[in-house]
C-alpha positions, 0 to 999 in steps of 0.5 A: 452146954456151950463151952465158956470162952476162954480169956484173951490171955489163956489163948494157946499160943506158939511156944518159943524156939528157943534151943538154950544155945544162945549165941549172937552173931555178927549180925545179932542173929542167935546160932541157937534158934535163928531168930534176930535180937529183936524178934527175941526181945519181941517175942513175949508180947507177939500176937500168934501171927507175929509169932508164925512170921517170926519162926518162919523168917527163923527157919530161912535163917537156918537153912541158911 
């Protein structure tokens, strides 16, 4: 028997990077997890891919 397909909304998607260490810097930039306050706000309602691009730029950031 064929597995059933799931709904759009149960599609297993990126978790936030969020580290609980929420603290802006001058450029909205969080020190915690790197993201911008708009990737931030955008982040529940990002498609997996915008998710992937988002936690990369993030990572640059860290590195920084």
């Amino acid at each position: 028997m064929p597995m059933p397909r799931l709904p759009n909304d149960a599609v297993p998607s990126l978790q936030s990077p969020c580290v609980r260490n929420c603290c802006l810097d001058e450029n909205n930039i969080c020190l915690g997890c790197g993201r911008s306050l708009d990737e931030i706000v955008q982040w529940h309602q990002a498609s997996v891919e915008q998710r992937t691009l988002i936690l990369e730029r993030a990572a640059q950031r860290r590195r920084r």
